[in-house]
C-alpha positions as CSV (number, residue, x, y, z in Angstrom):
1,X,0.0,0.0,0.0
2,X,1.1,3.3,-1.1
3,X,1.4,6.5,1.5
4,X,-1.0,9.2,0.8
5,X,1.6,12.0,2.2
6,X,-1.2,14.6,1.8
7,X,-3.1,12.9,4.1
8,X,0.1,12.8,6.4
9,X,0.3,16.2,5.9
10,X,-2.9,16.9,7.1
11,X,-2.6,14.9,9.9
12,X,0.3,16.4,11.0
13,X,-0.7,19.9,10.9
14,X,-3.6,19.1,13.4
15,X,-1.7,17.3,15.9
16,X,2.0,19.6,16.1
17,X,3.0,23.4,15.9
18,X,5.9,23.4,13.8
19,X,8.3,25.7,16.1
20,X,11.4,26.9,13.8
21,X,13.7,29.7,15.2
22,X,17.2,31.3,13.5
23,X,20.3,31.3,15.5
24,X,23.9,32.2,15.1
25,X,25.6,29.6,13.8
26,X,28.4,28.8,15.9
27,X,25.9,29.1,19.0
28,X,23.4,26.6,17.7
29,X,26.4,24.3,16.9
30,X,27.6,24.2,20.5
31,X,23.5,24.0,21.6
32,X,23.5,20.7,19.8
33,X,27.0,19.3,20.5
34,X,25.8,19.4,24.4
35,X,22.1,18.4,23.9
36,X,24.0,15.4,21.6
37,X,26.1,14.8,24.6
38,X,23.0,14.3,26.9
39,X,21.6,12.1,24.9
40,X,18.6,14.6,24.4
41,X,16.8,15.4,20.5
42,X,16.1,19.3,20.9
43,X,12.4,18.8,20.5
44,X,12.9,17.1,23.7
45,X,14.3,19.9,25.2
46,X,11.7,22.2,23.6
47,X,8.8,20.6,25.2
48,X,10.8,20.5,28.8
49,X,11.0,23.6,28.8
50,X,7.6,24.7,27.3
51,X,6.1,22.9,30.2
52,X,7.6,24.5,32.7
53,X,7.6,27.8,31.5
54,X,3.1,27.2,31.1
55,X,3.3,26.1,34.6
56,X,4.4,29.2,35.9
């Protein structure tokens, strides 16, 4: 069976936010070296700290 992607795509864009932010380059190389060395993704990380920021 074939995927039907647009349905994916659909599906996707009512379940997540799609959260996308710029960064110096160097800095956002280092952000994932030590998030790597943690043995964290950064969407990991993103939620964290989303929830704890809404909980304030």
């Amino acid at each position: 069976m074939a995927r039907n992607f647009k349905n994916e795509s659909e599906w996707r864009k009512k379940k997540y936010k799609r959260l996308v932010a710029d960064i110096e380059f160097s800095y956002g190389n280092k952000f994932i070296e030590k998030l790597q060395s943690e043995k964290i993704t950064f969407s990991e990380w993103l939620k964290k700290r989303i929830d704890e920021y809404m909980k304030k």
